[in-house]
LUMLUM-521925 format. One record per residue (C-alpha): residue number from 0; residue in one letter; x, y, z. Coordinates in Angstrom, 3 decimals. Example, Ala and Ser with C-alpha at 12.3 -4.5 7.8 and 13.67 -1.06 7.14 Angstrom:
LUMLUM-521925
0 / a / 12.300 / -4.500 / 7.800 .
1 / s / 13.670 / -1.060 / 7.140 .
***
This chain:
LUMLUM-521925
0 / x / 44.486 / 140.270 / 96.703 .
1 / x / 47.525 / 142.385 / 96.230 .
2 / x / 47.590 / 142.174 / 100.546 .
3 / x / 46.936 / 138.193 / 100.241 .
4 / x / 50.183 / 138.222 / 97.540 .
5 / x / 52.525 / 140.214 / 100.040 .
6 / x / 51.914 / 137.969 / 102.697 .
7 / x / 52.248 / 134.498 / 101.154 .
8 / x / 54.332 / 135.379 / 98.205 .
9 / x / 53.543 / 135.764 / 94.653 .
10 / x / 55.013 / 132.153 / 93.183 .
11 / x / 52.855 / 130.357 / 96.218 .
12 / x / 49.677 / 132.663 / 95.098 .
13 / x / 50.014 / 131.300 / 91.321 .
14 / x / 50.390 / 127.652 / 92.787 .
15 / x / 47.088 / 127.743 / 95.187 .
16 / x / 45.057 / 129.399 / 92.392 .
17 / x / 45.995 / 126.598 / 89.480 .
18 / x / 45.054 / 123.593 / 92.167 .
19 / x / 41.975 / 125.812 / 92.832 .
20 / x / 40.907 / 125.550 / 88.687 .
21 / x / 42.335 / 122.300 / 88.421 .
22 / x / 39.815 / 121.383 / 91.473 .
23 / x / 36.720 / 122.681 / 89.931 .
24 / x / 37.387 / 120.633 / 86.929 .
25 / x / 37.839 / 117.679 / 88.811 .
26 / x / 34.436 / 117.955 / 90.252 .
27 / x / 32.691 / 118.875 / 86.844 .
28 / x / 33.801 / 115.633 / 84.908 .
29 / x / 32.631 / 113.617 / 88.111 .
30 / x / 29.589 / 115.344 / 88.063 .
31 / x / 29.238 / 113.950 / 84.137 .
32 / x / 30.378 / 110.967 / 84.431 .
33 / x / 27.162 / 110.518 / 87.206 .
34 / x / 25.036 / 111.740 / 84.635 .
35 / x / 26.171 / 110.011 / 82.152 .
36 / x / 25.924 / 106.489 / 83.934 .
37 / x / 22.876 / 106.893 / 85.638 .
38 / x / 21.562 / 107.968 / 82.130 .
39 / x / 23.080 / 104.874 / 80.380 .
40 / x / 21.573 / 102.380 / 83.630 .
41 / x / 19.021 / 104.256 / 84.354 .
42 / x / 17.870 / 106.186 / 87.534 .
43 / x / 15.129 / 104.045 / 88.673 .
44 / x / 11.564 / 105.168 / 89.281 .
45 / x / 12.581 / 107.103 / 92.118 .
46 / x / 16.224 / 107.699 / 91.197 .
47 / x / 17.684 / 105.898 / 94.603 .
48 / x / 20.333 / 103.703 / 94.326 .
49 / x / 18.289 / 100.714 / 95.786 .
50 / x / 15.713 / 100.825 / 92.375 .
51 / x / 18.917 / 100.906 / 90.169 .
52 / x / 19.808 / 97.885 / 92.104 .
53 / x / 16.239 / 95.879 / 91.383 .
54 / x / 16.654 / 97.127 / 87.827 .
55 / x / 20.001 / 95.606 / 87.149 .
56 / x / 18.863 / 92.573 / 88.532 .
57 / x / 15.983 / 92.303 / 86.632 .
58 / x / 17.866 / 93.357 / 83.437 .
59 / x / 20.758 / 90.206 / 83.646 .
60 / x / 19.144 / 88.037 / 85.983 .
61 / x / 15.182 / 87.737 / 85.491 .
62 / x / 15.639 / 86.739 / 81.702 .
63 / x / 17.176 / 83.852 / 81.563 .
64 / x / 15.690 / 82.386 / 78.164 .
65 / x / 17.414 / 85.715 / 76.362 .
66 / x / 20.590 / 84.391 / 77.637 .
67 / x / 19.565 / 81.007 / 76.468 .
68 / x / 18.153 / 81.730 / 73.276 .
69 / x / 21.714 / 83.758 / 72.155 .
70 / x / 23.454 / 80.708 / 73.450 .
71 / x / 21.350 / 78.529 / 71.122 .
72 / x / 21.500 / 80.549 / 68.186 .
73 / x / 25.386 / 80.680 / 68.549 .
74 / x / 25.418 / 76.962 / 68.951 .
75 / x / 23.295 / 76.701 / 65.619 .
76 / x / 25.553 / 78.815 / 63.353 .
77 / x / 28.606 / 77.216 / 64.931 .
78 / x / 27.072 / 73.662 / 63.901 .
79 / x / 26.223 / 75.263 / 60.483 .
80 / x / 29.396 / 75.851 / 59.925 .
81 / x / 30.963 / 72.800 / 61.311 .
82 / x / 28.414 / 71.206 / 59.639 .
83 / x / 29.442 / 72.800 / 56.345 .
84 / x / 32.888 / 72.374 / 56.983 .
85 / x / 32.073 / 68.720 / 57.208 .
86 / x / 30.694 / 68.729 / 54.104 .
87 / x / 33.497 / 70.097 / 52.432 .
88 / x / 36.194 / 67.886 / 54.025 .
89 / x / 34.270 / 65.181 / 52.948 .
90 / x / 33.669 / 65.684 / 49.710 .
91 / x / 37.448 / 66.611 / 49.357 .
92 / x / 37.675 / 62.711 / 51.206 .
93 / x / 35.737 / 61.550 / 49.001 .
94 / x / 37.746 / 63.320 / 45.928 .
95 / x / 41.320 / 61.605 / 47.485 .
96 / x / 39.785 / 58.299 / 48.256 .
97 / x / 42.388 / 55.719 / 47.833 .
98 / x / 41.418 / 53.508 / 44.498 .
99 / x / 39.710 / 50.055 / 45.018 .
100 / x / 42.574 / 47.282 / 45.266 .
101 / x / 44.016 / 46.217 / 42.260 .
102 / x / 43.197 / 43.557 / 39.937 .
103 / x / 44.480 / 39.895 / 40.719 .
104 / x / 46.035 / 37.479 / 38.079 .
105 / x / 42.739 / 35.561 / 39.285 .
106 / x / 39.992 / 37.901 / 38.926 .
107 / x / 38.538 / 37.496 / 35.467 .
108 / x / 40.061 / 39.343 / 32.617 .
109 / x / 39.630 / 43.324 / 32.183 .
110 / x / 36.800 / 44.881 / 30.412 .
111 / x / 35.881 / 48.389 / 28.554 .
112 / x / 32.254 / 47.392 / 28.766 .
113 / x / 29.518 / 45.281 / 27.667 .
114 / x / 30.486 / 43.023 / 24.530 .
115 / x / 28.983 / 44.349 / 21.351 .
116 / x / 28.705 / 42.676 / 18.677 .
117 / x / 26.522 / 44.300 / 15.694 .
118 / x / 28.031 / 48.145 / 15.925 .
119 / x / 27.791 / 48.804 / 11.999 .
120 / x / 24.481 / 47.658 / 12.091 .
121 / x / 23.328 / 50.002 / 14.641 .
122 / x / 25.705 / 52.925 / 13.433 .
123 / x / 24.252 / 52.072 / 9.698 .
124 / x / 20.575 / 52.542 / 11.159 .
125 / x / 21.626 / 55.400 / 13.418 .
126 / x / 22.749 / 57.292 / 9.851 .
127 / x / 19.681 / 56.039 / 8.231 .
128 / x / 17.975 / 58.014 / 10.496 .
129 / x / 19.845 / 61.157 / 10.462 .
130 / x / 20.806 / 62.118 / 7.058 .
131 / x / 21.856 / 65.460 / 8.291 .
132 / x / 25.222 / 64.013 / 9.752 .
133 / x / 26.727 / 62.361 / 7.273 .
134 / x / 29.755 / 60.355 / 8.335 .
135 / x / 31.639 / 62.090 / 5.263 .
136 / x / 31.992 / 65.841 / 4.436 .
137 / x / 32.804 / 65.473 / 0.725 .
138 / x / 33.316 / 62.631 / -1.575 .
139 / x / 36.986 / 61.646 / 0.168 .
140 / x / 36.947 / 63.573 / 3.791 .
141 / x / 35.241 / 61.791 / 7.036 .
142 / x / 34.063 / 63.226 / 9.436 .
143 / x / 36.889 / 63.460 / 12.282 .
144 / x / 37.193 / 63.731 / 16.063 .
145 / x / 40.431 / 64.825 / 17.317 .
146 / x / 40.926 / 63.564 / 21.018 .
147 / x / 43.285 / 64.722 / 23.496 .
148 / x / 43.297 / 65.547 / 27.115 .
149 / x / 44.998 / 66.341 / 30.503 .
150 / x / 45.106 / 64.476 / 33.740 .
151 / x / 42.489 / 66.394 / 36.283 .
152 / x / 45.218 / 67.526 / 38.588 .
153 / x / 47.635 / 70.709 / 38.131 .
154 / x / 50.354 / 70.021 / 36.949 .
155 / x / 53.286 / 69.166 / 39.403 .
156 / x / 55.504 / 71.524 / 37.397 .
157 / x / 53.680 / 74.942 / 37.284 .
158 / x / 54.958 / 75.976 / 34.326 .
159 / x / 53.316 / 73.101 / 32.881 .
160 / x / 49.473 / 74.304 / 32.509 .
161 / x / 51.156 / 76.893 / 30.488 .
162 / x / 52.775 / 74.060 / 28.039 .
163 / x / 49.299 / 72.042 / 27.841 .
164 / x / 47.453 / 75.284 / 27.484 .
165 / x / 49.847 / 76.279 / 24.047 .
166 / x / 49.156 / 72.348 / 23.155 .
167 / x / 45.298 / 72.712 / 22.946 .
168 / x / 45.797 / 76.063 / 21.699 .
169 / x / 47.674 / 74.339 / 18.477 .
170 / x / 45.448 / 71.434 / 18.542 .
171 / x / 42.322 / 73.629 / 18.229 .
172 / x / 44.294 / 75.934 / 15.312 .
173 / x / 44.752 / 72.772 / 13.277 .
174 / x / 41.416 / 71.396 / 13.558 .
175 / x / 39.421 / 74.758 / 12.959 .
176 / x / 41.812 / 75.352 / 9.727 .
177 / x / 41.132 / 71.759 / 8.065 .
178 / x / 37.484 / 71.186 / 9.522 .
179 / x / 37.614 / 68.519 / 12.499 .
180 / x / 36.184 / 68.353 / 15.581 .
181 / x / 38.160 / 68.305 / 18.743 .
182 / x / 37.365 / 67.245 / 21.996 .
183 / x / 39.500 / 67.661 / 25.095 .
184 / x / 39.374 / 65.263 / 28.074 .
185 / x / 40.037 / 66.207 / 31.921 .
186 / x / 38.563 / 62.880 / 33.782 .
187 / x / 40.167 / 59.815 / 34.221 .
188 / x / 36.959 / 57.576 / 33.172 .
189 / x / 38.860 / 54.350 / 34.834 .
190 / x / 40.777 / 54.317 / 37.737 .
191 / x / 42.559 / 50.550 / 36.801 .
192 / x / 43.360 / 52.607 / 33.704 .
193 / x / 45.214 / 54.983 / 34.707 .
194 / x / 48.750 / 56.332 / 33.071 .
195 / x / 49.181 / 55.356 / 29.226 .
196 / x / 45.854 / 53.201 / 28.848 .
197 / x / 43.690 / 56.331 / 30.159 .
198 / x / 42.670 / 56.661 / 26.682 .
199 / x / 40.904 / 53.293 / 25.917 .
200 / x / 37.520 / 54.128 / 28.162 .
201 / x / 37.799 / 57.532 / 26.409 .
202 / x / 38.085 / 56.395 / 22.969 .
203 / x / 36.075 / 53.276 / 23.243 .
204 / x / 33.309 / 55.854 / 25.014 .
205 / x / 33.091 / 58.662 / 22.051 .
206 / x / 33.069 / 55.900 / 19.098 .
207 / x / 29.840 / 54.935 / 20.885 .
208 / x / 28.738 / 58.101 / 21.373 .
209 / x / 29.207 / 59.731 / 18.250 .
210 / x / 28.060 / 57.640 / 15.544 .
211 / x / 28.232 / 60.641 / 13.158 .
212 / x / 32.158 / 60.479 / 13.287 .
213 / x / 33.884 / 58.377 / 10.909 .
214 / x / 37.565 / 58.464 / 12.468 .
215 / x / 38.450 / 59.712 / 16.042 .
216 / x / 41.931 / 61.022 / 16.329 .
217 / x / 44.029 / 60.315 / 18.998 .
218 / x / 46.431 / 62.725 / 20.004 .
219 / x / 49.108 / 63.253 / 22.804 .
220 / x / 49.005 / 66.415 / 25.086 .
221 / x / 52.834 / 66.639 / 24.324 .
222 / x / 52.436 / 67.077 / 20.797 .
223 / x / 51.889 / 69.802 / 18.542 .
224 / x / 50.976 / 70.414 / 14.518 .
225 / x / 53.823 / 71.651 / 13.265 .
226 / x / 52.559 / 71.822 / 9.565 .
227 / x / 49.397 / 73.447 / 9.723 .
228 / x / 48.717 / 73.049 / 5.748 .
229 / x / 49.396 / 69.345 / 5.648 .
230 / x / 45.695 / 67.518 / 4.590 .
231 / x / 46.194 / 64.097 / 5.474 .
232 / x / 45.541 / 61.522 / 2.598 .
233 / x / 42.213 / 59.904 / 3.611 .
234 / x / 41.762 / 58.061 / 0.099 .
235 / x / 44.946 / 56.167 / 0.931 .
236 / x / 43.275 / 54.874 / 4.240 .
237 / x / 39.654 / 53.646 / 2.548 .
238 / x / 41.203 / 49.903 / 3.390 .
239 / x / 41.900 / 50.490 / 6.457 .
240 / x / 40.451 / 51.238 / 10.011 .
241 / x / 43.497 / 52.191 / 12.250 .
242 / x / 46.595 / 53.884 / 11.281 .
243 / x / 49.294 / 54.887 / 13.290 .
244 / x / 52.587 / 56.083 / 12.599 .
245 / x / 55.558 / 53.320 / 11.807 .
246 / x / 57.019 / 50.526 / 9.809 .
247 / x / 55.858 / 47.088 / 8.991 .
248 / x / 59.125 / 45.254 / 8.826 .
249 / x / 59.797 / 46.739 / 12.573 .
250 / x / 56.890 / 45.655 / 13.630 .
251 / x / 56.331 / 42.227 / 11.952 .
252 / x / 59.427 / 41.020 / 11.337 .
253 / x / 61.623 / 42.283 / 13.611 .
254 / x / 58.676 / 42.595 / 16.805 .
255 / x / 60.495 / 45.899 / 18.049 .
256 / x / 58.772 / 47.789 / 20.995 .
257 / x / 59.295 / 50.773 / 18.932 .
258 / x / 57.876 / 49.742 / 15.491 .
259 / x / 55.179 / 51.910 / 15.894 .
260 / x / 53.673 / 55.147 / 17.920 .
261 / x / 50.402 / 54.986 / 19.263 .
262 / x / 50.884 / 58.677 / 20.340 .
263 / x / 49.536 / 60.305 / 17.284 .
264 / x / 46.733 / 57.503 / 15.641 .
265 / x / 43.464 / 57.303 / 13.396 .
266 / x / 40.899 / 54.984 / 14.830 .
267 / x / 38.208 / 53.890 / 12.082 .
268 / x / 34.316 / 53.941 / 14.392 .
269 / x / 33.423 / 50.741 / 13.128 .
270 / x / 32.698 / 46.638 / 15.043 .
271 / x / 36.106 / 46.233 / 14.212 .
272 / x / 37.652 / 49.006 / 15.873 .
273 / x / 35.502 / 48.077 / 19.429 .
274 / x / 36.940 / 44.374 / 19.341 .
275 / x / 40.348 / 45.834 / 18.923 .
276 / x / 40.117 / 47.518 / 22.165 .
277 / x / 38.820 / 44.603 / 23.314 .
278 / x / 41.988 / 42.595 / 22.386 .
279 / x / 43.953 / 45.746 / 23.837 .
280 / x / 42.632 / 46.855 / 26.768 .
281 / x / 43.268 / 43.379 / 29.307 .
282 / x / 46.781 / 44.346 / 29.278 .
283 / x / 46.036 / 47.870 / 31.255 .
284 / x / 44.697 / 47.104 / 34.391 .
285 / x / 47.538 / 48.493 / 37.244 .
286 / x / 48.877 / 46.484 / 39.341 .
287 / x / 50.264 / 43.069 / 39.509 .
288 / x / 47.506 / 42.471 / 35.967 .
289 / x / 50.319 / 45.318 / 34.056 .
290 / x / 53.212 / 44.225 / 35.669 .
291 / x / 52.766 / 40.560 / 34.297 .
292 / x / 52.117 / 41.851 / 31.249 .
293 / x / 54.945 / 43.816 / 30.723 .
294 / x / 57.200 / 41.022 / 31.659 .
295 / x / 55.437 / 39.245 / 28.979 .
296 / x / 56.178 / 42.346 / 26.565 .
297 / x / 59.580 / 42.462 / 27.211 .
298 / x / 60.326 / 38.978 / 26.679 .
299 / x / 58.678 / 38.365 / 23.222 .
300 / x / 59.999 / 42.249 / 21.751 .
301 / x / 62.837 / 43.241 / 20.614 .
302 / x / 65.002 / 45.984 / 22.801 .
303 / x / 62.255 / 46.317 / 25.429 .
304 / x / 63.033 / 47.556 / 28.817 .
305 / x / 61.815 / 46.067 / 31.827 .
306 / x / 58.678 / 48.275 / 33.085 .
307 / x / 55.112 / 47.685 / 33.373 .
308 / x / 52.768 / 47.397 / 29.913 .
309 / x / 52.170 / 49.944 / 27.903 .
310 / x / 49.922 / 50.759 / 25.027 .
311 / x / 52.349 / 50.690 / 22.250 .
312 / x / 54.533 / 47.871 / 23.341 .
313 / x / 50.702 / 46.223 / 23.460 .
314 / x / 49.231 / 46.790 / 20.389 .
315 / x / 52.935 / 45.833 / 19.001 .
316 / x / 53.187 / 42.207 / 20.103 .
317 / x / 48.741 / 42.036 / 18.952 .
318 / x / 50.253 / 42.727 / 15.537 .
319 / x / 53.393 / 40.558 / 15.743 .
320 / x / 51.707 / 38.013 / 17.083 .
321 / x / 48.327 / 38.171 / 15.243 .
322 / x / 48.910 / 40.055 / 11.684 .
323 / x / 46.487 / 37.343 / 10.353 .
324 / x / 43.828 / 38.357 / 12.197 .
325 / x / 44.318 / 42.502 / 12.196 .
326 / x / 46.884 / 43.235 / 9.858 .
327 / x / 45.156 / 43.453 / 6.852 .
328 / x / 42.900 / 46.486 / 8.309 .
329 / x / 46.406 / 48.092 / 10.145 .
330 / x / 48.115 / 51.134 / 8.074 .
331 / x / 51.784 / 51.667 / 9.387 .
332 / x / 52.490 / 55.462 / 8.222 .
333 / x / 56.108 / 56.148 / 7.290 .
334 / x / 55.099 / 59.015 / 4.409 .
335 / x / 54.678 / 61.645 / 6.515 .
336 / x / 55.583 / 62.512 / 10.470 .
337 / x / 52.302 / 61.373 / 12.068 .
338 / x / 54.747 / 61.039 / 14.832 .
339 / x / 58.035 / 63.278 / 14.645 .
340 / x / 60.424 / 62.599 / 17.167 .
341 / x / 60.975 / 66.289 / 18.523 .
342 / x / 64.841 / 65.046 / 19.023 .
343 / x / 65.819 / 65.150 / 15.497 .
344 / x / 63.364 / 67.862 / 14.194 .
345 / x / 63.313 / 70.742 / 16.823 .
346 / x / 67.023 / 71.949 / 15.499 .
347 / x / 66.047 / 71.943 / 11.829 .
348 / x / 63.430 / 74.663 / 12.217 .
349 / x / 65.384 / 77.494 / 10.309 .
350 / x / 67.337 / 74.964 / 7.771 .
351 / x / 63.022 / 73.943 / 7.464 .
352 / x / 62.277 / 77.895 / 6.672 .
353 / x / 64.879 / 78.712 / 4.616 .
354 / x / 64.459 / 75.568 / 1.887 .
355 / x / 60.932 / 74.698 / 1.944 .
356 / x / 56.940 / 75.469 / 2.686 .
357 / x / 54.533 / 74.108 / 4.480 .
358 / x / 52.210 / 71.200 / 3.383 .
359 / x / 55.031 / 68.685 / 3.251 .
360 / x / 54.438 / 66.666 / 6.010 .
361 / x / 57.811 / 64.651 / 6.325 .
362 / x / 61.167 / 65.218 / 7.165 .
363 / x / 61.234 / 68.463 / 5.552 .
364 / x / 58.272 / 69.987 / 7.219 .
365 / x / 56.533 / 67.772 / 9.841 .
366 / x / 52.959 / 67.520 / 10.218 .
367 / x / 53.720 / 66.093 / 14.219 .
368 / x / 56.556 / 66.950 / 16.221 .
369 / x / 55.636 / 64.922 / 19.224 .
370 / x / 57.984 / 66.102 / 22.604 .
371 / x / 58.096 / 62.095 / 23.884 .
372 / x / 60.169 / 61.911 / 27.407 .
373 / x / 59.729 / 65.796 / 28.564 .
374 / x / 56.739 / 65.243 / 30.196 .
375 / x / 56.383 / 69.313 / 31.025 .
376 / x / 53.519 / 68.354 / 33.441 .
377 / x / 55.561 / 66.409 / 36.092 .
378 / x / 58.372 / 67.431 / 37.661 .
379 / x / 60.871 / 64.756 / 36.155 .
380 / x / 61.207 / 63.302 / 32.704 .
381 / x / 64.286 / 62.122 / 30.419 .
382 / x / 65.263 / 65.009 / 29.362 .
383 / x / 66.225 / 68.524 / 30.765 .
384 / x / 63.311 / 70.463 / 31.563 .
385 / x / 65.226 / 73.905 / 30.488 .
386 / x / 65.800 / 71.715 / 26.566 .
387 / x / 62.348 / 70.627 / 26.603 .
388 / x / 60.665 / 73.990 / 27.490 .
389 / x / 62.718 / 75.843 / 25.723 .
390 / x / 62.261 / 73.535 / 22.235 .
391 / x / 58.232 / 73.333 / 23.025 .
392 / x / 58.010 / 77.124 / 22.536 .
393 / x / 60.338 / 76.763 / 18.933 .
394 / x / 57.807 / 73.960 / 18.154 .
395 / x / 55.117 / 75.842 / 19.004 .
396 / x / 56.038 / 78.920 / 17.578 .
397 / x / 56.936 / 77.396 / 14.372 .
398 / x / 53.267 / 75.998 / 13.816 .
399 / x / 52.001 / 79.229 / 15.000 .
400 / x / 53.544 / 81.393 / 12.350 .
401 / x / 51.517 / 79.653 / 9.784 .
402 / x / 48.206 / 80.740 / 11.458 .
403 / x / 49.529 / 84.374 / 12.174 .
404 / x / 50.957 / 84.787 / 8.659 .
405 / x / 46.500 / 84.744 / 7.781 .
406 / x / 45.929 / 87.996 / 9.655 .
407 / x / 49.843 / 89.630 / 8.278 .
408 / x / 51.548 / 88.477 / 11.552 .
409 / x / 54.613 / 86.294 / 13.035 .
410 / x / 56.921 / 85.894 / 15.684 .
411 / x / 60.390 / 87.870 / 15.487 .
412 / x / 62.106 / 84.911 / 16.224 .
413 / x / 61.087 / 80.840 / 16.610 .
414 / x / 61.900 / 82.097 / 20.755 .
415 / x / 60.324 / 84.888 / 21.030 .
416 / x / 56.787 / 85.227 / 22.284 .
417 / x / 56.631 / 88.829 / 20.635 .
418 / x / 55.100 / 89.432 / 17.274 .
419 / x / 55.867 / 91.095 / 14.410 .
420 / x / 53.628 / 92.885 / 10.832 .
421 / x / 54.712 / 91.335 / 7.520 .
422 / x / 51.933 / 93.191 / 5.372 .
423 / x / 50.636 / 96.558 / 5.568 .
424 / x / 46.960 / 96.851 / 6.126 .
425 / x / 44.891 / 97.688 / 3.104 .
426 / x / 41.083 / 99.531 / 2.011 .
427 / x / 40.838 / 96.151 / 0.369 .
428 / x / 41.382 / 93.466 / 2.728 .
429 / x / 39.313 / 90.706 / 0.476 .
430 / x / 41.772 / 90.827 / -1.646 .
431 / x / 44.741 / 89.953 / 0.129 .
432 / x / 45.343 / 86.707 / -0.210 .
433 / x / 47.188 / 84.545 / 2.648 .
434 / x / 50.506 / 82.781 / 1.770 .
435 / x / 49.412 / 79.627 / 2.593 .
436 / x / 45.655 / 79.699 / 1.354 .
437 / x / 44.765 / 78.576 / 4.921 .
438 / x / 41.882 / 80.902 / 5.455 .
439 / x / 39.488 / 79.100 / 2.811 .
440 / x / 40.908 / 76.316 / 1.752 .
441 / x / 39.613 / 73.701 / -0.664 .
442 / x / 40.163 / 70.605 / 1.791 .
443 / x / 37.734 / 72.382 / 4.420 .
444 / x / 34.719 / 72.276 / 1.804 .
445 / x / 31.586 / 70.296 / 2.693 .
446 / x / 29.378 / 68.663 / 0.501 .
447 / x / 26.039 / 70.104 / -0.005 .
448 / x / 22.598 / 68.207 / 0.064 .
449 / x / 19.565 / 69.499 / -1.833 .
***
């Protein structure tokens, strides 16, 4: 070695003997990779190159219904889901189908349903019946459904599920406080009705459904109880089988679109009630049927703008121009905010506070402060959305105090979402008695049977 080194020189000895390892290695990994491929194909019987041949063959050529069988089975879950897909897409057609065309001037006259004609009878058998349900609580209370509901659609505005989700929220504190049942609607029952007369299928649908209720209560998703101890005065309303917030001489005399709400109303279940909204309901239909009609509207009332009919401009010019025939059952409520214009409420909160309690009902401390013209839902209404959001939380807020003040709670501030302790907890907690006495109070007792 040390003789091959002097002769071809020590750097050229170090080259030949790395290509001499780097050669060896060479030839083991193509020895494995042989292995390792003949092991994977297989060697044949014989392990000649001509039987891994025949077996390759066999292996992708001579099973043919393998290849078709995969093929089919691909062509089955692709159709599955296609299939599926179709499905969905048309179901989700079916939901966005365009409406049926409108009604024409000449197509007979809108209906809720078939004409009845003997309701009391059949409610007065119904109760004869059922005993259990009375259609009165105590000697003065009915039995009440509060109504109120939400197109089926998010809201174009985000933020505005949030809004309708604090409405229901104060709806259902209200309700569970003073002992009435509430029921919140998501489906549009009639397409022709759609917009402000969405509530007449509704209405017309639960006073035929629920016998044991004595007066349904119709309220707006864009207002909110804002005195949560106000009982409402149902001996005053004995006479009477709809009352809705307003004034007779606006109404009557001077036949102003305004004269009345029909935001906030009490709707007696009786016969006379259904041919009401019977008398009502022609007007809704959309189209060129509500267009006419509001032409009509706006020519025989007072101050109207020209738009399509609505409900309350309606069931204004029914009782302007037919007191004989339904005034005498018709309660116009000026005693207390059924209906509070948010407007000239919302900025009185704290003057509110400071001078009086709850369980006034008026001007002093509404029972309704009713946000008409934000419309937090859509995306644009008559007022600045920033003013309207920002005055729905006060409004909320302000009714919600009254039910946190029960458990020793309220807000720091009629804008602030955070909460604050007014009592210290106590070893005796039956004792402590709530401000307000809204936890048990005497308005919410039923009458017992033996």
């Amino acid at each position: 070695m040390w003789a091959a080194e002097r002769v071809v020189g020590e750097r050229r000895m170090r080259q030949i003997q790395r290509f001499a390892r780097n050669a060896k290695l060479t030839v083991v990994c193509l020895l494995l990779t042989v292995v390792v491929l003949r092991g994977t194909v297989g060697a044949g019987r014989f392990g000649t190159p001509q039987q891994d041949l025949i077996e390759l063959r066999q292996h992708f050529v001579s099973h043919p219904h393998r290849a078709l069988a995969e093929h089919h089975d691909a062509r089955s879950r692709s159709s599955s889901t296609s299939s599926a897909t179709t499905t969905t897409t048309s179901a989700a057609a079916r939901d966005d189908e365009p409406d049926p065309p409108p009604r024409s001037l000449r197509d007979p006259p809108y209906t809720l349903g078939p004409k009845i004609s003997d309701w009391d009878e059949q409610r007065a058998e119904w109760h004869r019946r059922h005993p259990e349900t009375p259609p009165f609580l105590n000697d003065v209370k009915p039995r009440v459904l509060l109504v109120t509901g939400s197109s089926p659609k998010p809201c174009e505005n985000p933020v505005g599920d949030h809004y309708l989700l604090k409405s229901i929220k104060n709806k259902i504190d209200y309700c569970r406080v003073h002992g009435i049942e509430i029921f919140y609607n998501m489906a549009l029952l009639d397409a022709e009705m759609a917009g402000f007369w969405a509530k007449l299928p509704l209405i017309r649908a639960l006073l035929l459904a629920h016998p044991e209720v004595e007066f349904l209560w119709w309220m707006d998703s864009d207002a909110m109880f804002t005195d949560m101890a106000f009982e409402l005065p149902w001996e005053r309303y004995a006479p009477y089988n709809l009352v809705m917030h307003g004034w007779d001489e606006m109404v009557y005399d001077d036949k102003n679109w305004i004269g009345l709400n029909t935001g906030s109303f009490l709707l007696r279940n009786c016969q006379w009630s259904l041919d009401m909204l019977d008398t009502w309901a022609p007007m809704g239909p959309k189209g060129p049927v509500r267009i006419e009609a509001g032409k009509v509207l706006t020519k025989a009332l007072k101050d109207r703008p020209v738009f399509e009919a609505d409900d309350q401009s309606a069931m204004v010019y029914i009782l302007a121009t037919q007191r004989e025939k339904w005034g005498n059952k018709v309660y116009l409520e000026n005693g207390y905010y059924l209906h509070g214009y948010w407007g000239i409420l919302v900025d009185r909160y704290e003057e509110m506070i400071e001078n009086y309690k709850p369980g006034l009902g008026d001007h002093r401390w509404p029972l309704v402060t009713h946000f008409v013209g934000c419309k937090p839902c859509g995306k644009f209404g008559d007022y600045p959305v920033e003013r309207c959001l920002k005055q729905m939380d006060r409004a909320f807020n302000f009714g919600d105090n009254q039910i946190l003040q029960m458990y020793g709670f309220t807000h720091k501030s009629l804008g602030s979402r955070r909460v604050k302790r007014i009592r210290n907890e106590t070893s005796n907690p039956l004792e402590m008695k709530d401000e307000l006495g809204l936890l048990h109070p005497a308005f919410k007792a039923v009458k017992t049977t033996t």
